[in-house]
N, CA, C and O atoms as a GROMACS GRO file, in nm:
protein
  592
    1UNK      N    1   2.583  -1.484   4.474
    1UNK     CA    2   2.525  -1.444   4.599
    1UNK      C    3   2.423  -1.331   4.578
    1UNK      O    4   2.313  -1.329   4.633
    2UNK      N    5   2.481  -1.215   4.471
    2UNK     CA    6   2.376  -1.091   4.495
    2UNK      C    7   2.244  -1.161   4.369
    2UNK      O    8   2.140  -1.099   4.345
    3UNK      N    9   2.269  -1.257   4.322
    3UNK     CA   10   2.198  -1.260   4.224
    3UNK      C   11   2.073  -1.342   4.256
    3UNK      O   12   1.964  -1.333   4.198
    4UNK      N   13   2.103  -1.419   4.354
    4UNK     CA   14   1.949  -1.479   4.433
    4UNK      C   15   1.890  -1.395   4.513
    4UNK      O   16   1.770  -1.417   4.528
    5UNK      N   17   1.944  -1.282   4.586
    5UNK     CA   18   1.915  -1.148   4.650
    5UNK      C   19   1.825  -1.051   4.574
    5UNK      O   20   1.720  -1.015   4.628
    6UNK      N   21   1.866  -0.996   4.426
    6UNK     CA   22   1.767  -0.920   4.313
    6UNK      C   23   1.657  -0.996   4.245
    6UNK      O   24   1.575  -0.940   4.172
    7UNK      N   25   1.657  -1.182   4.283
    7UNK     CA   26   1.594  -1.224   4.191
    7UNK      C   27   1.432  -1.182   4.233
    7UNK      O   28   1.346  -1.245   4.171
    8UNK      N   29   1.387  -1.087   4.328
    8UNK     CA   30   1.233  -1.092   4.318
    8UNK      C   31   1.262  -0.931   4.265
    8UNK      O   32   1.201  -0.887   4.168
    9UNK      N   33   1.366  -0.846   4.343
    9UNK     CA   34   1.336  -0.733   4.238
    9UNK      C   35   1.322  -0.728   4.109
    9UNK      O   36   1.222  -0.675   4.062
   10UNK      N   37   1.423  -0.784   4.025
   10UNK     CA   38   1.387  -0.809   3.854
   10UNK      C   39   1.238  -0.865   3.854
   10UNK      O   40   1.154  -0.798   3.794
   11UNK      N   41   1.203  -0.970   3.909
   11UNK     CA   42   1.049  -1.008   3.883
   11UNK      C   43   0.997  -0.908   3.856
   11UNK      O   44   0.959  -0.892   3.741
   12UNK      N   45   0.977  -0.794   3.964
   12UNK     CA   46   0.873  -0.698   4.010
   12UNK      C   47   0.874  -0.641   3.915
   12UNK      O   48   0.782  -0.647   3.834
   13UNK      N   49   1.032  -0.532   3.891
   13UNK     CA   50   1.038  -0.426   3.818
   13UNK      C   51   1.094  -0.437   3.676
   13UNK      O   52   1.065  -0.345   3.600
   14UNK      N   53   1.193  -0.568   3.617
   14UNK     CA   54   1.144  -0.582   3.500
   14UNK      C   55   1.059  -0.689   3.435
   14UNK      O   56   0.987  -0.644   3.347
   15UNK      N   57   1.048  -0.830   3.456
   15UNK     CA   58   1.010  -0.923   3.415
   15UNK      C   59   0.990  -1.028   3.486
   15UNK      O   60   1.097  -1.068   3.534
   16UNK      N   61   0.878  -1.108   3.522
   16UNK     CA   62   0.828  -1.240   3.554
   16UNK      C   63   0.961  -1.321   3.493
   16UNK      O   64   1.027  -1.372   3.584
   17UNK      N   65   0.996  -1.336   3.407
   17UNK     CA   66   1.052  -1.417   3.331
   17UNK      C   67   1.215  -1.418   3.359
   17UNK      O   68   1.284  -1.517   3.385
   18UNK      N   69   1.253  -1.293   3.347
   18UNK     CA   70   1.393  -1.192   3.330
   18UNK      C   71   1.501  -1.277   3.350
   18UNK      O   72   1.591  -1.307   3.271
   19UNK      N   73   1.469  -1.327   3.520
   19UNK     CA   74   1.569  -1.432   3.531
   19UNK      C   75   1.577  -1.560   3.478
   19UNK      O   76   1.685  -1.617   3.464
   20UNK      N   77   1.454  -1.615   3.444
   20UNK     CA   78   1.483  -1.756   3.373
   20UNK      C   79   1.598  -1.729   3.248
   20UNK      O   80   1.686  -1.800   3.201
   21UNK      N   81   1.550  -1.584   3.215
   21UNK     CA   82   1.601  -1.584   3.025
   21UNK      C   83   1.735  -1.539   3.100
   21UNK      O   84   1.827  -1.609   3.059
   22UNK      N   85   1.766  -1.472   3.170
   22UNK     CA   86   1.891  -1.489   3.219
   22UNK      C   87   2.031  -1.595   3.212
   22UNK      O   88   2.144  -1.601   3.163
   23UNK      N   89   1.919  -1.686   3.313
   23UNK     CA   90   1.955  -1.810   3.320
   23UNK      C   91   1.996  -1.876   3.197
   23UNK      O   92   2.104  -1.932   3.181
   24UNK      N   93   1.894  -1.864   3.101
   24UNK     CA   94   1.939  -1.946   2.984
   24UNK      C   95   2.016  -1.880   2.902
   24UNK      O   96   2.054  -1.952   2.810
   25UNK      N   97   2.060  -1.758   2.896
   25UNK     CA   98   2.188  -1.654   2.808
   25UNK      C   99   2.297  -1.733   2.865
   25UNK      O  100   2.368  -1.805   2.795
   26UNK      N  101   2.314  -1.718   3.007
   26UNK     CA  102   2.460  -1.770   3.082
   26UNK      C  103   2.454  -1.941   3.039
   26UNK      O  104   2.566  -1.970   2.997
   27UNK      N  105   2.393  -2.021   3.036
   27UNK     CA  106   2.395  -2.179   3.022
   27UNK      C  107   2.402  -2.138   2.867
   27UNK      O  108   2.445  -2.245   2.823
   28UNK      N  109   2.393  -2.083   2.794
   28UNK     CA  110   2.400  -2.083   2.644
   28UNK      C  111   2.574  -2.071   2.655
   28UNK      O  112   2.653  -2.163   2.634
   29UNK      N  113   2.606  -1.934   2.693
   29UNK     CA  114   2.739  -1.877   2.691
   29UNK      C  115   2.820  -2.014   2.754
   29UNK      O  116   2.875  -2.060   2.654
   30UNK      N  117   2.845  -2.074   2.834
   30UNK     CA  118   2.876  -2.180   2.888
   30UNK      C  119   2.880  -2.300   2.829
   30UNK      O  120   2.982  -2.368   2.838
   31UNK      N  121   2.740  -2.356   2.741
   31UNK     CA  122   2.742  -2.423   2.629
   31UNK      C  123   2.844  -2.369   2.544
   31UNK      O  124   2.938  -2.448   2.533
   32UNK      N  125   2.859  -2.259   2.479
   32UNK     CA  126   2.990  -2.203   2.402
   32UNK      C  127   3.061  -2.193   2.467
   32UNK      O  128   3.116  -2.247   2.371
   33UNK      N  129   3.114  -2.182   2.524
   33UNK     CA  130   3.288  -2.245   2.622
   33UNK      C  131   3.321  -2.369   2.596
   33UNK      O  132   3.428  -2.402   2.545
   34UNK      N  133   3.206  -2.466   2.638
   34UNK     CA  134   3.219  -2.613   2.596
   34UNK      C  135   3.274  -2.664   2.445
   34UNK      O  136   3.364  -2.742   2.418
   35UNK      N  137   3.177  -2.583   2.352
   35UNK     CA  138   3.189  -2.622   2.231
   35UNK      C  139   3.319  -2.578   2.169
   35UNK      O  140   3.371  -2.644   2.080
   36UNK      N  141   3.374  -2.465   2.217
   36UNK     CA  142   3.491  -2.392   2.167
   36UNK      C  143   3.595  -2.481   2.170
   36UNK      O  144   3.679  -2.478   2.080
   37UNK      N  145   3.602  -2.569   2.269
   37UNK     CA  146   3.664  -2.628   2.288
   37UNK      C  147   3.715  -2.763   2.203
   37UNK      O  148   3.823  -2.821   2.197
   38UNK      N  149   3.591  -2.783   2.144
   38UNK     CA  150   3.564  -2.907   2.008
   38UNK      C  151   3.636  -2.833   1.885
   38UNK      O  152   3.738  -2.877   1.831
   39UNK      N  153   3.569  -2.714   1.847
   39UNK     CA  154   3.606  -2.645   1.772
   39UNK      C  155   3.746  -2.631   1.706
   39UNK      O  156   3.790  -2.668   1.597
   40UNK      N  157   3.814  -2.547   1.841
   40UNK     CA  158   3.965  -2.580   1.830
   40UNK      C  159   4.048  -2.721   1.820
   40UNK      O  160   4.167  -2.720   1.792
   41UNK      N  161   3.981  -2.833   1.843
   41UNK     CA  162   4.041  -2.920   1.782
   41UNK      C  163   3.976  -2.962   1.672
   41UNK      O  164   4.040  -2.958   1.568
   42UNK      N  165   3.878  -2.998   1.668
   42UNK     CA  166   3.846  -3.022   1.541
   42UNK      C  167   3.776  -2.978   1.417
   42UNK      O  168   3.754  -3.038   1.312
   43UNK      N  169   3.745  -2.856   1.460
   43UNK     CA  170   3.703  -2.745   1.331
   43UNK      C  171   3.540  -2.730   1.366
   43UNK      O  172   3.493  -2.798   1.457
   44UNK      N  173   3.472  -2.655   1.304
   44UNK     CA  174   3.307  -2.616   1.332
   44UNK      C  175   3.254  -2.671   1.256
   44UNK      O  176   3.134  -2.690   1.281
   45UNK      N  177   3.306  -2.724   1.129
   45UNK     CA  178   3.211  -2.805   1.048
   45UNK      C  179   3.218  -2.944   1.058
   45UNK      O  180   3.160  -3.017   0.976
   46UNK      N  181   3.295  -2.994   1.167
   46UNK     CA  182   3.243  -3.137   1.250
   46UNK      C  183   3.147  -3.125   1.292
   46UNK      O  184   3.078  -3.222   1.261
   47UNK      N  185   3.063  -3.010   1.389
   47UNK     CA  186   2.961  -3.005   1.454
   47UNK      C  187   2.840  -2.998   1.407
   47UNK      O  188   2.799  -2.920   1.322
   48UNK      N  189   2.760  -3.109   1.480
   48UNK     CA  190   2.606  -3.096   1.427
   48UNK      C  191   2.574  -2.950   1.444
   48UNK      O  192   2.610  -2.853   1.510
   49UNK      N  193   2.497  -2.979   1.362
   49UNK     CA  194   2.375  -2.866   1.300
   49UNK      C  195   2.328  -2.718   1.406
   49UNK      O  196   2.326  -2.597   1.383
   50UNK      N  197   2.288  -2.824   1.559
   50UNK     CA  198   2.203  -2.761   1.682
   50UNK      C  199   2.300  -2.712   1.707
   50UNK      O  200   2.292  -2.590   1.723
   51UNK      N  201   2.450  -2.779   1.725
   51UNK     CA  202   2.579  -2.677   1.839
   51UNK      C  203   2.599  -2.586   1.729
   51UNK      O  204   2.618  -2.481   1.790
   52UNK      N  205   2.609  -2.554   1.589
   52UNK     CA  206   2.662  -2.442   1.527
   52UNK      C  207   2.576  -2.306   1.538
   52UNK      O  208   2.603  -2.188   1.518
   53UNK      N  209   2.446  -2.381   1.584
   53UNK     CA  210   2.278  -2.280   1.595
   53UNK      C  211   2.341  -2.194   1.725
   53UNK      O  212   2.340  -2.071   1.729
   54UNK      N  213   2.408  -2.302   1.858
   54UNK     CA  214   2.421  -2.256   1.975
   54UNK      C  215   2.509  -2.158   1.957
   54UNK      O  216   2.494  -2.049   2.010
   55UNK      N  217   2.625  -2.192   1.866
   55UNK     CA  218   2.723  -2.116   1.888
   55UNK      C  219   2.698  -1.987   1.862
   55UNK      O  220   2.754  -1.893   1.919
   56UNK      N  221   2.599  -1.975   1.761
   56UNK     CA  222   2.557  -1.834   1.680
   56UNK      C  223   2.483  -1.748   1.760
   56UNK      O  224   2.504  -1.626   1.759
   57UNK      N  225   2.394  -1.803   1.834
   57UNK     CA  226   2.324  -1.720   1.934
   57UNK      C  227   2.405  -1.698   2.048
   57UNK      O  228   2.365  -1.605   2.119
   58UNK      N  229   2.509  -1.757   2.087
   58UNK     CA  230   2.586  -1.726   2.219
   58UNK      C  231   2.660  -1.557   2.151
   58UNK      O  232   2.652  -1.447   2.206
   59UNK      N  233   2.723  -1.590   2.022
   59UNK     CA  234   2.735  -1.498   1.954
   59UNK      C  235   2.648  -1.371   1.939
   59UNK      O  236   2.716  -1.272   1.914
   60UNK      N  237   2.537  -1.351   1.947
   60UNK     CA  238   2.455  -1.289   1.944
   60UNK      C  239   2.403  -1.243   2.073
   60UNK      O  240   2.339  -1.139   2.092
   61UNK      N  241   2.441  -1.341   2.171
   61UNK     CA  242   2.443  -1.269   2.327
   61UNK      C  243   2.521  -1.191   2.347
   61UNK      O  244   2.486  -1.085   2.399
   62UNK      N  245   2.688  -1.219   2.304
   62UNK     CA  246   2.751  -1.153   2.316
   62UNK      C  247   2.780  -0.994   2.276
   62UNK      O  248   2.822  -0.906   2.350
   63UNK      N  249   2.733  -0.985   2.091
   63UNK     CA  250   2.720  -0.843   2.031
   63UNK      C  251   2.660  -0.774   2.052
   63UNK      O  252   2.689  -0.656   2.064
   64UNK      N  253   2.533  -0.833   2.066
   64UNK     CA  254   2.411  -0.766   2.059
   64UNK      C  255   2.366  -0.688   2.242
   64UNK      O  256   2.348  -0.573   2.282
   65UNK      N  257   2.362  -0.860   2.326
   65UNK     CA  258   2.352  -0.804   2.426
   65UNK      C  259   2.432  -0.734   2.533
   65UNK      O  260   2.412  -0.622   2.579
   66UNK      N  261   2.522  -0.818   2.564
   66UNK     CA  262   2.675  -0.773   2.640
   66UNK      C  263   2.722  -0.649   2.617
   66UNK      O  264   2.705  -0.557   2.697
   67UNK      N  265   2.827  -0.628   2.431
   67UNK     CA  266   2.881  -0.562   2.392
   67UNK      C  267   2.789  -0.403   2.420
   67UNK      O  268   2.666  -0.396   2.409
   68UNK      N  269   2.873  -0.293   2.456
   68UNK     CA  270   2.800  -0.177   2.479
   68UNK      C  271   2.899  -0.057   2.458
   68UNK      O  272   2.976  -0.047   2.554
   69UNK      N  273   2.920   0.036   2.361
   69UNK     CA  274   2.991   0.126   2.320
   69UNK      C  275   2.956   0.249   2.412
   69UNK      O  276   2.850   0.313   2.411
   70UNK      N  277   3.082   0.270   2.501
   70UNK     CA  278   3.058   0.407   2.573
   70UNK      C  279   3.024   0.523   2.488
   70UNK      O  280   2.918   0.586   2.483
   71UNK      N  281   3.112   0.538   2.435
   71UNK     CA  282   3.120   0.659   2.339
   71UNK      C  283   3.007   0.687   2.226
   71UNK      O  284   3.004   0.797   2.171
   72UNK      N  285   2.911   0.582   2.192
   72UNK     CA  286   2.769   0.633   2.131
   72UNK      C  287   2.681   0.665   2.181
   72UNK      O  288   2.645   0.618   2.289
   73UNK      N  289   2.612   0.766   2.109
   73UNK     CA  290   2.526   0.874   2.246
   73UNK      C  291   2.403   0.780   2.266
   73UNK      O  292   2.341   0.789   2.371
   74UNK      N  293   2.361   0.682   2.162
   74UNK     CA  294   2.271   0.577   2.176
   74UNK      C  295   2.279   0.453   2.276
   74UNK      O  296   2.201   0.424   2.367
   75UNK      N  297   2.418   0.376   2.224
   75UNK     CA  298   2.448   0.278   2.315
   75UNK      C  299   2.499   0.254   2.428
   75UNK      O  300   2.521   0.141   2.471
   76UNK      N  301   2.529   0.386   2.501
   76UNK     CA  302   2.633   0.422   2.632
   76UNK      C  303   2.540   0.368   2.732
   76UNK      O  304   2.582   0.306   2.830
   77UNK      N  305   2.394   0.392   2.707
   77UNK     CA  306   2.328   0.312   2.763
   77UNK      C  307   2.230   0.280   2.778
   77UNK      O  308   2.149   0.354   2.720
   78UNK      N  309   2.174   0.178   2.846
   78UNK     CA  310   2.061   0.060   2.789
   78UNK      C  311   1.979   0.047   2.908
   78UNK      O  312   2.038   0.019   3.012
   79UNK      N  313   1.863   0.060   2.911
   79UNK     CA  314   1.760   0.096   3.026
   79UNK      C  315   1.699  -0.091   3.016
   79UNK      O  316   1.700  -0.168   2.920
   80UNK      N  317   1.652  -0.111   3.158
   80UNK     CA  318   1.643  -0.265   3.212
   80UNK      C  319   1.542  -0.321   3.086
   80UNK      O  320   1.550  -0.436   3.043
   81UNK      N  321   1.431  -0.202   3.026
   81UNK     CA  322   1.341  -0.282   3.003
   81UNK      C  323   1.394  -0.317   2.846
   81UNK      O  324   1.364  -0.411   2.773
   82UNK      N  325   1.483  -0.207   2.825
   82UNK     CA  326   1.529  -0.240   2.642
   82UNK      C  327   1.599  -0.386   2.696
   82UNK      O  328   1.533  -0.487   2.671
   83UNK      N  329   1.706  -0.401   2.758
   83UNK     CA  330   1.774  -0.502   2.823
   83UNK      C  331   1.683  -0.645   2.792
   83UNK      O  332   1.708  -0.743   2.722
   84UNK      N  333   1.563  -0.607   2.880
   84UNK     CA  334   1.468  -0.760   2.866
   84UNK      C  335   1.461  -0.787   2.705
   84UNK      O  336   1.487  -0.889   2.641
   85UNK      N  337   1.408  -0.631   2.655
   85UNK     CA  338   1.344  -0.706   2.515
   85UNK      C  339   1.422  -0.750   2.417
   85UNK      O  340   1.395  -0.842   2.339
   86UNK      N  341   1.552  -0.663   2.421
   86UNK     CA  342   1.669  -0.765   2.320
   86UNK      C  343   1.699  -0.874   2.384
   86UNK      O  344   1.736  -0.964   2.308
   87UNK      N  345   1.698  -0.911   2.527
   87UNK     CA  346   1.718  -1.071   2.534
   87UNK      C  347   1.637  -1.149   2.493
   87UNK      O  348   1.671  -1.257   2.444
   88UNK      N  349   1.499  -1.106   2.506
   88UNK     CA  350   1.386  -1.163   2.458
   88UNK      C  351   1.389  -1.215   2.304
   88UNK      O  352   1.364  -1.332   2.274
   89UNK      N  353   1.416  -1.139   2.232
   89UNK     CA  354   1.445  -1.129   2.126
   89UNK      C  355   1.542  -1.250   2.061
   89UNK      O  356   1.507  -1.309   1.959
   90UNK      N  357   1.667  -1.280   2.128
   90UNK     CA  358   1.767  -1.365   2.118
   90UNK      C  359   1.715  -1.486   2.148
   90UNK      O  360   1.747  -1.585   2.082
   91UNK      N  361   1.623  -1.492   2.257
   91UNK     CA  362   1.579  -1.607   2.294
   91UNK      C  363   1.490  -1.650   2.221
   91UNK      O  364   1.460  -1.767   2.247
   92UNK      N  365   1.401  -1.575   2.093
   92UNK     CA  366   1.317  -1.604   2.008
   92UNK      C  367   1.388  -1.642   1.925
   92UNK      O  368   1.372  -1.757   1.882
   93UNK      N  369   1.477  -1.568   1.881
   93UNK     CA  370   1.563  -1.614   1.751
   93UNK      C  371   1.643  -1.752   1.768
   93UNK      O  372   1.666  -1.830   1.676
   94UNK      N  373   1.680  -1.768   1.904
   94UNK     CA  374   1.695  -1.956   1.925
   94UNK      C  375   1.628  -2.025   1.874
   94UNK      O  376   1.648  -2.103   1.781
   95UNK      N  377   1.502  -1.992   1.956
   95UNK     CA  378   1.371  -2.088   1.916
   95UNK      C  379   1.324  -2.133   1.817
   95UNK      O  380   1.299  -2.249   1.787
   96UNK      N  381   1.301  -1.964   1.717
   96UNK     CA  382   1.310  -1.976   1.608
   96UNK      C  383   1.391  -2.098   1.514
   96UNK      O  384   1.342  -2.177   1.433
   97UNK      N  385   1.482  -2.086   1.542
   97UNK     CA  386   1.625  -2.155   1.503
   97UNK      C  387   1.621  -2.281   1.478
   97UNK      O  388   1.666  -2.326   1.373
   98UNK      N  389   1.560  -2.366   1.582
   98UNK     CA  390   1.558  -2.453   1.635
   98UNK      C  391   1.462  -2.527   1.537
   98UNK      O  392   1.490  -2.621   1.462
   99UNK      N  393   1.324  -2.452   1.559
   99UNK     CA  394   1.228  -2.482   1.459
   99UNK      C  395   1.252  -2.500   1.302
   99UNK      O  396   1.204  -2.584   1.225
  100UNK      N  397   1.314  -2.429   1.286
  100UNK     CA  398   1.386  -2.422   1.102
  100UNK      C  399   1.438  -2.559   1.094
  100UNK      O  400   1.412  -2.650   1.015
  101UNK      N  401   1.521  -2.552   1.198
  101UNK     CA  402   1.669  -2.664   1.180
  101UNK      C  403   1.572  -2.764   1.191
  101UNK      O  404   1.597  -2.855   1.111
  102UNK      N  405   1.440  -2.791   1.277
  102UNK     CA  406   1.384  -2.924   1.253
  102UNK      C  407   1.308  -2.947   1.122
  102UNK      O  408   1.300  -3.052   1.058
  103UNK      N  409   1.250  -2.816   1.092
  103UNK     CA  410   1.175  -2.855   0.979
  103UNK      C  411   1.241  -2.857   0.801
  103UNK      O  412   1.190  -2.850   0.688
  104UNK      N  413   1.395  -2.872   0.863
  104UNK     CA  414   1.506  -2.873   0.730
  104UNK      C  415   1.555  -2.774   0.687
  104UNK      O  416   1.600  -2.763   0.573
  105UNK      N  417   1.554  -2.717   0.743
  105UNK     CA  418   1.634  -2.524   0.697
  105UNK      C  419   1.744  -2.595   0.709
  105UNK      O  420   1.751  -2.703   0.767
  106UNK      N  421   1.886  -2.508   0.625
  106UNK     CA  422   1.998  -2.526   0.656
  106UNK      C  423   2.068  -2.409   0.734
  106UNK      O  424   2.025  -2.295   0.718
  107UNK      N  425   2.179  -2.433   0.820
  107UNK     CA  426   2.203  -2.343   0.922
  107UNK      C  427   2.260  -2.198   0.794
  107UNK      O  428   2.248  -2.075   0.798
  108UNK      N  429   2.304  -2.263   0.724
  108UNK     CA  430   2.407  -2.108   0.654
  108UNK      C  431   2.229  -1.993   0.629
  108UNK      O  432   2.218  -1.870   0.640
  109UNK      N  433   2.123  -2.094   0.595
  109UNK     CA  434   2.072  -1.970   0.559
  109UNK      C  435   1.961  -1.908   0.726
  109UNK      O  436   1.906  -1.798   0.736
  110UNK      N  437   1.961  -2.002   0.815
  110UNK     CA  438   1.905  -1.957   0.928
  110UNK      C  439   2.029  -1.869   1.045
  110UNK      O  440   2.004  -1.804   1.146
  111UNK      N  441   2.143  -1.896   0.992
  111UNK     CA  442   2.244  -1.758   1.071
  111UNK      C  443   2.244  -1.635   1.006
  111UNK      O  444   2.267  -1.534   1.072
  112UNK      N  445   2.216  -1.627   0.855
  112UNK     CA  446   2.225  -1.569   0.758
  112UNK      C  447   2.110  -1.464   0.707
  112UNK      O  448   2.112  -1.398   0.603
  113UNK      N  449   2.005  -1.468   0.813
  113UNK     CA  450   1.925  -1.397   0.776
  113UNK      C  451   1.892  -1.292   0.782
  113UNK      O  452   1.887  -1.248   0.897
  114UNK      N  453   1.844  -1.180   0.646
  114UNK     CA  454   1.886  -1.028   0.729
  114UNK      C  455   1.830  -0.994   0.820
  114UNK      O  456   1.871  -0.889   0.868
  115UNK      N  457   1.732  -1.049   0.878
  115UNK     CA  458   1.699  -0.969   1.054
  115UNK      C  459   1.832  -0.984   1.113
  115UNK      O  460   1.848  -0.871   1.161
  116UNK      N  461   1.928  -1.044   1.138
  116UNK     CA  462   2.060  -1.051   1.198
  116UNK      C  463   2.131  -0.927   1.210
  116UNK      O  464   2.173  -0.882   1.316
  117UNK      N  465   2.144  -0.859   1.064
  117UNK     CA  466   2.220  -0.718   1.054
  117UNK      C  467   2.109  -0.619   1.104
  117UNK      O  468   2.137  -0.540   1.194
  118UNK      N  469   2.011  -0.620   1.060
  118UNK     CA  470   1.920  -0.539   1.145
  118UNK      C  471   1.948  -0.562   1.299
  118UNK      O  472   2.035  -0.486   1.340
  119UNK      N  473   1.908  -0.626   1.372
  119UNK     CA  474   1.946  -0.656   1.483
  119UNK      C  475   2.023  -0.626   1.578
  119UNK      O  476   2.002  -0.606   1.697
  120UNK      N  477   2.193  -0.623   1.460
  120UNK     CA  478   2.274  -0.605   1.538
  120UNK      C  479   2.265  -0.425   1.537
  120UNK      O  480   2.276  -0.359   1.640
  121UNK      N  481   2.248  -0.373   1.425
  121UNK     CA  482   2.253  -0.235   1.411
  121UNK      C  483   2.163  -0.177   1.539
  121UNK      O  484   2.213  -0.105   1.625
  122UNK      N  485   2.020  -0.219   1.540
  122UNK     CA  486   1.911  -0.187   1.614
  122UNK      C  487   1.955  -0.061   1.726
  122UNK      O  488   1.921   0.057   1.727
  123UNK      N  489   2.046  -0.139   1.819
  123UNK     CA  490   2.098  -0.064   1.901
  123UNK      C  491   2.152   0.028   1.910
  123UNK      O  492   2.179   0.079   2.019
  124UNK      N  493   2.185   0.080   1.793
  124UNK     CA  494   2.269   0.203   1.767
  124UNK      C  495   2.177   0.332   1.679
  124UNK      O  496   2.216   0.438   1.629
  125UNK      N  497   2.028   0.262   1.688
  125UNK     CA  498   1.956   0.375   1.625
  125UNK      C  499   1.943   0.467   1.734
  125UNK      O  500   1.965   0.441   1.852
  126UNK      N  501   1.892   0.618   1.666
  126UNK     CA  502   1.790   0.679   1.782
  126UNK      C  503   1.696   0.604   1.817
  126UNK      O  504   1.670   0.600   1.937
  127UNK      N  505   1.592   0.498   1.695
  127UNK     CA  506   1.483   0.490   1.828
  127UNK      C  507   1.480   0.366   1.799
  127UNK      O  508   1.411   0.330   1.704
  128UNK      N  509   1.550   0.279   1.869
  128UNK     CA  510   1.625   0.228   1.902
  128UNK      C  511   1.480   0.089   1.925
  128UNK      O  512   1.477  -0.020   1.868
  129UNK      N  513   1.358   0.153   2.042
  129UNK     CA  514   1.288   0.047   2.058
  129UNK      C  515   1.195   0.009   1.986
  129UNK      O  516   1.139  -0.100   1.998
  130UNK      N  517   1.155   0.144   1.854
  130UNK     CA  518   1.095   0.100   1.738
  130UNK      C  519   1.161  -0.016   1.653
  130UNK      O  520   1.106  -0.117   1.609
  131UNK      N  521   1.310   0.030   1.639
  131UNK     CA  522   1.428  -0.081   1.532
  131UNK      C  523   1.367  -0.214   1.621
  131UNK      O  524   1.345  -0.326   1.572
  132UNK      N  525   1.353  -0.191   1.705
  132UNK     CA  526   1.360  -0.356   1.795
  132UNK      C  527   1.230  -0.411   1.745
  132UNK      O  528   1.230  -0.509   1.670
  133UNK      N  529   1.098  -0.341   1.789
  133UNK     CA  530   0.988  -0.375   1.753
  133UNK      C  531   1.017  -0.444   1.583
  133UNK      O  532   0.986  -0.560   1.555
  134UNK      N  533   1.077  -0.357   1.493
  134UNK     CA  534   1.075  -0.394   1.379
  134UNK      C  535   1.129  -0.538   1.384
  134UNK      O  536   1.044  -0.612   1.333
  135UNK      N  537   1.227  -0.601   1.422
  135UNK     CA  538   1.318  -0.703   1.421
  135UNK      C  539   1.246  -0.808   1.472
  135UNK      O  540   1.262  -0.922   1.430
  136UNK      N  541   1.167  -0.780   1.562
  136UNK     CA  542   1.060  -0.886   1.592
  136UNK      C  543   0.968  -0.912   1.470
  136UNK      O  544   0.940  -1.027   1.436
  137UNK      N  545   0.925  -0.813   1.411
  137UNK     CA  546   0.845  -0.844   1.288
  137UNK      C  547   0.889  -0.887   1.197
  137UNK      O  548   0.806  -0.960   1.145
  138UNK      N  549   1.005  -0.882   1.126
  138UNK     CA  550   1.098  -0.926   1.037
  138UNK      C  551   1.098  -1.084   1.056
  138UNK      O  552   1.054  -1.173   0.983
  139UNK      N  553   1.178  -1.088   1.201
  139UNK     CA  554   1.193  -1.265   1.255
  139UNK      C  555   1.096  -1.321   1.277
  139UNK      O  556   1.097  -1.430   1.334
  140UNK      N  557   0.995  -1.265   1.239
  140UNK     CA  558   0.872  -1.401   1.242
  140UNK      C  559   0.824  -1.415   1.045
  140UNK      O  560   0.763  -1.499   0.978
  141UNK      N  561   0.877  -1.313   1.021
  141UNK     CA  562   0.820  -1.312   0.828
  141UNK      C  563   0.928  -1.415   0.810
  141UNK      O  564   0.912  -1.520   0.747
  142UNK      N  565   1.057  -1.373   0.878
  142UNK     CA  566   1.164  -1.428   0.785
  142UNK      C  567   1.176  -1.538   0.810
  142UNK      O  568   1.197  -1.615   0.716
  143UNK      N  569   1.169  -1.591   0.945
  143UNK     CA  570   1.175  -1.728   0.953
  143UNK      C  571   1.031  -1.822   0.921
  143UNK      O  572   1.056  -1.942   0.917
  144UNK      N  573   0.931  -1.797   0.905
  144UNK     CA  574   0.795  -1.824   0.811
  144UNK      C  575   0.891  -1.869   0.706
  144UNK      O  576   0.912  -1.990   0.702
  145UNK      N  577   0.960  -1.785   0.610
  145UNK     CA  578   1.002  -1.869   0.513
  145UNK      C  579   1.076  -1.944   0.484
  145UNK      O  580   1.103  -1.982   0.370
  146UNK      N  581   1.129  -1.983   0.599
  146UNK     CA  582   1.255  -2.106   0.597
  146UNK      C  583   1.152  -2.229   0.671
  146UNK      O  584   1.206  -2.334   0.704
  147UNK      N  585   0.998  -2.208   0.694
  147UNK     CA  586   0.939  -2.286   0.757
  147UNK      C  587   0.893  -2.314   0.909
  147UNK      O  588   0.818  -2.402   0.953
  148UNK      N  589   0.980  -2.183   0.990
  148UNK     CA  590   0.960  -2.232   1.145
  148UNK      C  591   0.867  -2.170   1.164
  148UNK      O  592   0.811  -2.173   1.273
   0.00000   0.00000   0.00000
């Protein structure tokens, strides 16, 4: 209900976009509910290639974006526009993903890549939106060399 109510404030004040990428974090996370469900019965390495990609980035919604440590004087808290750009970010690294996996990357080394640990750390620097800037630069070198 409140969320079709804010959807022109977010336009305005953080992003044109904000809510689509919204949209697609929660249908990701949801896609991983689904899949979890395969999982537990029949293990993750039944699953094609794309659902293990999904699962990793739902994963990565979760740490990166969700997860938020009161108690670090960095991560206690997260201002709308850092908010957009690490989602942004996740949503590149899908894409990214996606692209690899078509052009023959294998998933161990496209989950595996160190922009990932960067990434996840990012948030816990002081400057926090430089680390980010960096991680964008990284994920376009790094995935260049797996081909996407």
């Amino acid at each position: 209900m409140y969320d079709r109510q804010l959807l022109d404030w977010f336009k305005e004040n953080v992003a044109e976009d904000f809510p689509a990428l919204k949209a697609w974090a929660m249908k990701t996370l949801q896609r991983e509910a689904e899949l979890q469900e395969v999982v537990q019965m029949v293990g993750s390495d039944s699953l094609p290639d794309e659902q293990k990609v999904t699962l990793e980035i739902a994963k990565m919604i979760r740490e990166i974006f969700l997860q938020q440590n009161a108690y670090h004087p960095v991560d206690c808290y997260c201002p709308l526009a850092r908010q957009y750009k690490m989602l942004t970010l996740i949503k590149k690294y899908s894409d990214l993903a996606d692209k690899a996996l078509a052009s023959g990357a294998q998933v161990d080394k496209i989950v595996h890549l160190p922009v990932r640990t960067r990434f996840n750390q990012a948030k816990y620097e002081d400057n926090v939106d430089g680390e980010l800037a960096g991680v964008d630069a990284d994920m376009d070198a790094q995935f260049a060399e797996l081909g996407a």
